[in-house]
C-alpha positions in Angstrom: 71.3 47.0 13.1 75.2 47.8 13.0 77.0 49.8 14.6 79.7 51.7 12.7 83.2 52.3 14.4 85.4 54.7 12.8 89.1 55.7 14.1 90.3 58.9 12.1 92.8 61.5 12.4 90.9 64.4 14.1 91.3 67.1 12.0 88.8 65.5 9.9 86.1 64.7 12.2 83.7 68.1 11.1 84.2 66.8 7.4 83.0 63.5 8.4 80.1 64.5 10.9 78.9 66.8 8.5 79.3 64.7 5.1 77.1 62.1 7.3 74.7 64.1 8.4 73.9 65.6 4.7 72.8 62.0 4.1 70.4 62.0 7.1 72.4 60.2 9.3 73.3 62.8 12.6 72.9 60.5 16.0 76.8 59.6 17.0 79.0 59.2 19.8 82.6 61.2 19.2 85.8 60.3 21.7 89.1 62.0 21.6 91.4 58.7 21.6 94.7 58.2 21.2 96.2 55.1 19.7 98.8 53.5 17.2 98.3 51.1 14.2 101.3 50.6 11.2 102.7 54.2 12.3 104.1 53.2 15.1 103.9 57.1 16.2 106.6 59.1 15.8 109.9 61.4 17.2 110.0 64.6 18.7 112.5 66.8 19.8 112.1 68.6 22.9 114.2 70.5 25.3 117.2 69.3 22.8 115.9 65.6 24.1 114.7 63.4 21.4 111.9 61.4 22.7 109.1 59.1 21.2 105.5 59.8 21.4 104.1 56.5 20.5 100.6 57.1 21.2 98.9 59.6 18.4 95.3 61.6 18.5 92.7 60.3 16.8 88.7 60.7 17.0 86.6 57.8 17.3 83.2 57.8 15.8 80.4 54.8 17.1 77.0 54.8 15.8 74.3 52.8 15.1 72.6 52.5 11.8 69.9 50.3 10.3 71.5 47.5 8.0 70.6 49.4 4.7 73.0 51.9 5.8 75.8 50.5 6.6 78.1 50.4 3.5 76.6 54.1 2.5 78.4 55.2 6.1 81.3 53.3 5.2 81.8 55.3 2.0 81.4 58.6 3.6 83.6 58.1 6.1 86.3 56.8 3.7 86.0 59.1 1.1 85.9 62.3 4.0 88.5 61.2 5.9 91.1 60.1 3.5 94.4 62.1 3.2 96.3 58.8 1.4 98.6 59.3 4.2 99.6 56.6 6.8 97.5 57.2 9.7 94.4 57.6 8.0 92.1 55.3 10.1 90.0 52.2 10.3 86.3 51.4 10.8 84.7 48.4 11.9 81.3 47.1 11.6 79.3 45.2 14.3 76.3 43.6 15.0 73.9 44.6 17.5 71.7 42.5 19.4 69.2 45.1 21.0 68.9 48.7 21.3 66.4 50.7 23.8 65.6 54.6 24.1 65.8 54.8 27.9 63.4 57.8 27.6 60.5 56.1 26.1 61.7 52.8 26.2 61.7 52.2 22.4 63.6 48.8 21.1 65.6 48.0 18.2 65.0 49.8 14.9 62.6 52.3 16.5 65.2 53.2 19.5 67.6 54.2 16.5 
């Protein structure tokens, strides 16, 4: 098991949650985050004062996936959320150890 971490711009977080879950793949966790990579954010005006806002909105996407379909949500999310614009997001892949439905108390692949 993996789980998949995406950072995206948020405007394209319905694309991506529906583009995954055409391809059977629906159980997620979605955060309204706010962060900076090569950006570096940007300047506003405001008031006539210029001021930076270095900290941008992005959504965050974790989920958990069987091995098998791991590169399949990696090319989902990069082919959804791409604009070819700075900004456009990362993901990262990592393993898990265990996983349990607290309800029934399923582990590992059967929990996912």
């Amino acid at each position: 098991m993996k789980q998949v971490v995406a950072i995206i711009k948020p405007f394209k977080m319905d694309d991506v949650r529906e583009a995954l879950a055409n391809v059977g793949i629906t159980g997620m966790t979605v955060t309204e985050v706010k962060g900076f990579g090569r950006q570096k954010g940007h300047t506003e005006l405001y008031r006539g004062a210029e001021y930076t806002v270095d900290f941008l909105p992005k959504a965050k996407i974790e989920m958990v996936v069987e091995d098998d379909d791991v590169e399949r949500c990696i090319e989902i999310i990069t082919h959804t959320a791409r604009t070819g614009k700075i900004g456009d997001g990362k993901i990262f892949v990592l393993e898990i150890q265990r996983a349990m439905r607290i309800r029934t108390g399923e582990m590992d692949q059967s929990a996912i």
